[in-house]
VMD Tcl script that draws the C-alpha trace (Angstrom):
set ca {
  {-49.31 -2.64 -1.60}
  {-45.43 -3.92 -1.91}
  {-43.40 -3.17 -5.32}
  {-40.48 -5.65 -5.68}
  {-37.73 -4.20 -7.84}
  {-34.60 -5.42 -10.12}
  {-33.77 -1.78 -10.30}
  {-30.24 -0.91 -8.62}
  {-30.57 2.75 -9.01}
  {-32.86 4.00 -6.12}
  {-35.67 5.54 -8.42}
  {-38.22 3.77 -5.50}
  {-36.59 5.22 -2.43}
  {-36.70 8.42 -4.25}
  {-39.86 8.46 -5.05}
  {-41.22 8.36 -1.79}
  {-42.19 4.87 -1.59}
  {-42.13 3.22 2.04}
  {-38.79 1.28 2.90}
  {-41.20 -1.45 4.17}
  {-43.24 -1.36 0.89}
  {-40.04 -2.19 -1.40}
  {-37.94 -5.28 -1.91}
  {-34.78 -4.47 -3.83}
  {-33.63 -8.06 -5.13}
  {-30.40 -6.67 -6.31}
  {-29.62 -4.02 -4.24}
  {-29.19 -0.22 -4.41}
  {-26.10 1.13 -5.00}
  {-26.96 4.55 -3.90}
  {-27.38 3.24 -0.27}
  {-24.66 2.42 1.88}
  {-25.61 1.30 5.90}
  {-23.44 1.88 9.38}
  {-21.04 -1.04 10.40}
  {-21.64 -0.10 13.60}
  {-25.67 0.14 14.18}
  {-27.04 -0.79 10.64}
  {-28.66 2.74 9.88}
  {-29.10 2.89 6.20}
  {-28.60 5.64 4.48}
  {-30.24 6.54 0.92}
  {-27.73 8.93 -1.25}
  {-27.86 10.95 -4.30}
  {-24.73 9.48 -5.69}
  {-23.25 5.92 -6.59}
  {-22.08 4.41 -3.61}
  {-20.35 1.35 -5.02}
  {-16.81 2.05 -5.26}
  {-15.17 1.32 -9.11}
  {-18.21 -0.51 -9.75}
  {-17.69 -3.14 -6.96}
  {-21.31 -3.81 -5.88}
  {-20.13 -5.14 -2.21}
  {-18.44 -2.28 -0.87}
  {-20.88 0.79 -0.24}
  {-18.29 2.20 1.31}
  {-17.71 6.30 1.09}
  {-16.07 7.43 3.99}
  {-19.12 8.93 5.83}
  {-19.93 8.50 9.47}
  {-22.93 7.40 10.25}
  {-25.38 10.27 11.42}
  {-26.64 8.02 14.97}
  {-23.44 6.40 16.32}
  {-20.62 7.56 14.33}
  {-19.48 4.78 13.21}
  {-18.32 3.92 9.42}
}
mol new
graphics top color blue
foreach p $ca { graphics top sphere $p radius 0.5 }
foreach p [lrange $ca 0 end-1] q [lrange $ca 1 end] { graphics top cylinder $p $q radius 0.2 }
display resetview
C-alpha cells in the first residue's frame, strides 16, 4: 500500500507508483519544485547542481505560474 524509499534516484516515480504511495526519506534528485507555487516536477536528468543535494535548481520555469 505505501513503499518508503532511501533511493535518491527516482526509479519509484518512474515506475508509475502514486506520489501519495511513496515516501522518499532522502530525497530525489531528479525532482526539482516551483518557488513560486510548489509544483513539483519529476525529470529525466540529475537536478542537483555539482552534486549539491539542496539546490534543484535548473533554470526551468515552472509549467503553472512561471515562476523559477
Amino acid at each position: 500500500a505505501h513503499v518508503v524509499s532511501t533511493n535518491v534516484d527516482g526509479l519509484h516515480v518512474r515506475s508509475g507508483l502514486p506520489s501519495d504511495a511513496l515516501s522518499e526519506l532522502h530525497g530525489n534528485c531528479f525532482t526539482e519544485s516551483c518557488s513560486a507555487c510548489g509544483d513539483v516536477y519529476a525529470r529525466r536528468y540529475d537536478c542537483t547542481r555539482a552534486g549539491c543535494r539542496a539546490d534543484h535548481l535548473t533554470g526551468a520555469s515552472c509549467e503553472r505560474c512561471g515562476g523559477p
